[in-house]
N, C-alpha and C positions, 0 to 999 in steps of 0.2 A: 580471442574470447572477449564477448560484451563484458565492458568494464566500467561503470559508475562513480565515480570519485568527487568527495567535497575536498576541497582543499585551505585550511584556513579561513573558513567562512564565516563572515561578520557580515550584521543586518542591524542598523540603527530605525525604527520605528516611533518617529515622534523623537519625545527625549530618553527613548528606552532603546538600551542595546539588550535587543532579541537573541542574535546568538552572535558570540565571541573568539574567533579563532577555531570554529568547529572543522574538525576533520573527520574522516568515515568513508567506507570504501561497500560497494556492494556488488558481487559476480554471480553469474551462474553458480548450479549448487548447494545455496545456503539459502536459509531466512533467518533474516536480523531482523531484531523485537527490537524499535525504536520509544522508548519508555522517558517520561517525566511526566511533571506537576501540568494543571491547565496553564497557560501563557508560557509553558519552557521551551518555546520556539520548534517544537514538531512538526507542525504544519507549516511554517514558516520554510524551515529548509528542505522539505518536500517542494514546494513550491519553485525553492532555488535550483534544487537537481531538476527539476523538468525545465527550467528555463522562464517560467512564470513569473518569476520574482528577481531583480539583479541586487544581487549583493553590494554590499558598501565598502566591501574588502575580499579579497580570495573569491576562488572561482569555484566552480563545478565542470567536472573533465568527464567526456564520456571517448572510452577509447583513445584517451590522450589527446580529444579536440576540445577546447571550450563548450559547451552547450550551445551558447550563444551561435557560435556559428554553425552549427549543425542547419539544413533544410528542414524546416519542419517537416516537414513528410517523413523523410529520410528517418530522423529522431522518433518519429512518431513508430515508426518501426521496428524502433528497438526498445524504445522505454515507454510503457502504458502507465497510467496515473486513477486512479479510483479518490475522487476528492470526496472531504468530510460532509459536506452539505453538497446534495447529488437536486440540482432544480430544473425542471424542465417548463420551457417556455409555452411550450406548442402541444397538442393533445397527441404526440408520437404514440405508435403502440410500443409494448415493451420489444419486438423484433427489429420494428424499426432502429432504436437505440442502438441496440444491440449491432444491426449493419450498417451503423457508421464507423462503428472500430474498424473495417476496412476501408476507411477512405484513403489510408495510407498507403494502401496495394492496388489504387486505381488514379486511371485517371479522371479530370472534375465531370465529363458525360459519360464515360465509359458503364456499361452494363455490368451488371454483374454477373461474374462465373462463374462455373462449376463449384471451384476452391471456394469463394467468397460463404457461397451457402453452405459449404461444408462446415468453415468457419463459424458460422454462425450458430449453426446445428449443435455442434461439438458444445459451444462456450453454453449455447442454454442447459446441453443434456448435463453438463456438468454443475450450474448451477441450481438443479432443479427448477428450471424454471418456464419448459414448456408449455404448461399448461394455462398459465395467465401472458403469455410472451404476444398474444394476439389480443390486448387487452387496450386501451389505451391509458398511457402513465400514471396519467392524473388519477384513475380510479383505484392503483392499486394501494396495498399497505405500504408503510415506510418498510418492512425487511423484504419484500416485494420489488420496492422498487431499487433498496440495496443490492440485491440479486441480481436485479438487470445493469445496473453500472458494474457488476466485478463482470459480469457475462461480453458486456460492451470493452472491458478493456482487456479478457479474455482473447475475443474474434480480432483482436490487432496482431494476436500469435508471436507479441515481440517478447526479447528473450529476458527481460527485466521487468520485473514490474511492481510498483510503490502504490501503499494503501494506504489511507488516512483513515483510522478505524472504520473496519470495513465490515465488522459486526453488531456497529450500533441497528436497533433495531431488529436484530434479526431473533427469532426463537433459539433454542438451547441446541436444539435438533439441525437447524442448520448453520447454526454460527461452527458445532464440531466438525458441520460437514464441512466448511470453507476450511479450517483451518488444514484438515486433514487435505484436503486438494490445494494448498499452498506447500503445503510438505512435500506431497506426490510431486508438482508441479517442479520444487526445485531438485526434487530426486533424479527427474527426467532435465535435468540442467539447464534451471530457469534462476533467476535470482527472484528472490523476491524480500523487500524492505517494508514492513508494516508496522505505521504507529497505530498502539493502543492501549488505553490503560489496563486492558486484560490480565494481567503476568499470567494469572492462574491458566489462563485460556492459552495463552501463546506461548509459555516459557517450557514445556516438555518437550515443543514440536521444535523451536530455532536452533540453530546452530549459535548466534551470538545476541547477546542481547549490550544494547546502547542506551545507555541513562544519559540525561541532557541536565544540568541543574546551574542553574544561576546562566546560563549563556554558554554553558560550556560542557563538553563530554569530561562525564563524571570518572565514565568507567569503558569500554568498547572489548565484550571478553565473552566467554560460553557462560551460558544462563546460570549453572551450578554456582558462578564466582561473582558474576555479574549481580546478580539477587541475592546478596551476601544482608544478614539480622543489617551490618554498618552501612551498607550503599542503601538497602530499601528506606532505614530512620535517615541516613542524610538526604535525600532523593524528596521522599514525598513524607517526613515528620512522623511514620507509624513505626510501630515494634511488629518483626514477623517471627513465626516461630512453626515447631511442627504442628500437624493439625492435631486436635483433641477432641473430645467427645464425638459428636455427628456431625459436627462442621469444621470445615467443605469439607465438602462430596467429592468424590472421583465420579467423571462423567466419562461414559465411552458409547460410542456406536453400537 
């Protein structure tokens, strides 16, 4: 079983330690809500589990290898990454994008195959987003172009997969569709690890939700205990309570 593991992870940034001893584990099966304040090191140790970033203490294991030594390629097959600020250099269209996710399943002149466009086919139909996928990047919307990076890290078909709010920008209509297709997704025994400030949006669907505060895991448990009135005022300084009057809303498909 694909297995994900920080272990002890520490990131000094400048004169700020970013995150302190962090541990967290992610498998097929579940979705863990990775949740804190802005700067509580999210993105940071997203960065670390794909190997982007080296830590200044403790590692990150996937399958019990360091990341580090993983082949890219190889890695690239098993853990896909949807980063927060999605920037395209070049006037790709949005399919293009989208079949690079398998460059990990080719080799560097190899054609592409059967599978490859099936691949590809699949991750648009799922993200709604065939019909601008022939579009080029630059011209679409920011939840547009959201759409084609979860679609692009989709078509990698790897069994893990980490999201750096991956509903910024999108409408109401398709942010529930993503979240419900990350559900699906780890039903059908995928892992998947997504930071976002959402709870509302992502705390019904996870299996565990992860508070980060001050450099450190606050709390690592099911959303029920995890999103407790004490961890949300320690966490991010608000009081939560049952909803009242008309607000929030229950949103459903």
């Amino acid at each position: 079983m694909t297995r994900l593991v920080a272990n002890m992870l520490s990131v000094q940034l400048g004169r700020r330690t970013v995150l302190h001893g962090v541990s967290l584990h992610i498998a097929p099966g579940e979705v863990v809500l990775l949740g804190g304040r802005n700067g509580a090191g999210k993105s940071t140790l997203l960065r670390c589990l794909t190997g982007a970033l080296a830590p200044d203490a403790g590692g990150a294991l996937l399958d019990d290898k360091p990341v580090p030594d993983w082949q890219a390629r190889a890695r690239a097959r098993e853990v896909a990454f949807v980063p927060q600020d999605v920037e395209v250099p070049f006037d790709f269209t949005g399919r293009e994008l989208v079949t690079m996710g398998r460059h990990p399943h080719r080799g560097r002149s190899e054609p592409l195959r059967p599978e490859d466009h099936q691949a590809v086919d699949r991750a648009l139909r799922l993200l709604d987003a065939q019909a601008f996928a022939g579009r080029a990047v630059t011209t679409l919307s920011g939840g547009e172009q959201r759409r084609i990076a979860v679609a692009r890290a989709l078509a990698t078909e790897a069994r893990l997969l980490l999201l750096d709010e991956p509903t910024s920008n999108l409408d109401l209509e398709h942010a529930l569709q993503l979240v419900g297709l990350l559900r699906r997704l780890a039903d059908e025994d995928h892992g998947v690890l997504v930071a976002s400030h959402d709870l509302n949006l992502f705390g019904p669907s996870c299996d565990r939700v992860v508070l980060l505060h001050e450099g450190r895991v606050l709390v690592d448990a099911p959303p029920e205990q995890a999103l407790s009135e004490e961890n949300v005022e320690t966490v991010f300084g608000v009081r939560s309570r049952a909803p009242s009057q008309f607000f929030p809303r229950e949103f459903t498909l």
